[in-house]
C-alpha positions, -999 to +999 in steps of 0.1 A: +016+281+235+013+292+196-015+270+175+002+255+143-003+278+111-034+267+090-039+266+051-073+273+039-080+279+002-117+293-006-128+279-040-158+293-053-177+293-091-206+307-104-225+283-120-233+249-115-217+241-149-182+249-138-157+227-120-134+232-088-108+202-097-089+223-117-084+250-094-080+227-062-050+208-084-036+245-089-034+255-057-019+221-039+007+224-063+013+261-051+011+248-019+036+222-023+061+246-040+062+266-008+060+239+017+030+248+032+018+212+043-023+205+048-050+224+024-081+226+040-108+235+014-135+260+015-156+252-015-191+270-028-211+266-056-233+301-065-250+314-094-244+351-096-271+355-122-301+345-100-317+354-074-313+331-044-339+302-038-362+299-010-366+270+011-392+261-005-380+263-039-352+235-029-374+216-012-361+221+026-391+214+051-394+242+078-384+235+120-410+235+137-409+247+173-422+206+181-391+197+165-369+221+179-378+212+213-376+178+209-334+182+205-331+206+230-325+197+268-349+201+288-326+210+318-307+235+296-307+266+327-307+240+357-271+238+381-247+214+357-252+232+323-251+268+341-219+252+359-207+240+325-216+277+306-190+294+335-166+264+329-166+243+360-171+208+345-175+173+369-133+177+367-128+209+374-153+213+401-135+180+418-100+196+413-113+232+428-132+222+453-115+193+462-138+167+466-146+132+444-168+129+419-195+105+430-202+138+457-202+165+426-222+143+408-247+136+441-245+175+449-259+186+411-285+156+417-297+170+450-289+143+469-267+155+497-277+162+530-284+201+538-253+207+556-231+195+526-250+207+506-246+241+524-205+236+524-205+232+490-226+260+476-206+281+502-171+269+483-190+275+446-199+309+462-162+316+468-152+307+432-173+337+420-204+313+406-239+320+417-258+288+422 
């Protein structure tokens, strides 16, 4: 199955002095000429002349590694996002390994009893994951 064709224009001046509208108008018209349907727009504003800004210098606070952790999941390397990272979501694991999801969702949980849990890893095993 082919993905439909995209249009993307990349706009771009050099100062902040100069306008996109007149060169976004140019190329929809071009692009309604040859039938091309949806622009999608890249568009940058950069001064050529200057050196680039720091942070600081536009006002952007630094991340600190408190804030950074404070987004991130704790459980990023536990069983469902490794799962997840090899593609086996709640749906696929119930299609592949044929069993509902109230148990997939008990077996990442760690609330089976050791024999299922046992059966299951063995299946997971057999789809080439290491758990």
């Amino acid at each position: 199955m082919s993905l439909p064709a995209k249009t993307i224009a990349y706009l771009r001046v050099s100062t902040i002095d100069q306008n996109l509208d007149k060169n976004r108008a140019d190329i929809l018209r071009l692009a309604n000429e040859k039938g091309v349907g949806q622009v999608q727009f890249i568009e940058e504003q950069a001064s050529g002349g200057s050196r680039r800004k720091t942070p600081y210098q536009i006002g952007e606070k630094p991340v600190s590694v408190g804030t950074v952790q404070s987004v991130l999941s704790p459980d990023l390397n536990t069983l469902e996002p490794n799962l997840a990272r090899c593609g086996y979501s709640f749906g696929v694991l119930c299609e592949k390994l044929n069993i509902k999801r109230h148990e997939i969702k008990a077996y990442l949980r760690g609330q089976l009893n050791q024999t299922r849990l046992e059966e299951i890893n063995k299946e997971i095993h057999k789809l080439g994951v290491l758990v």
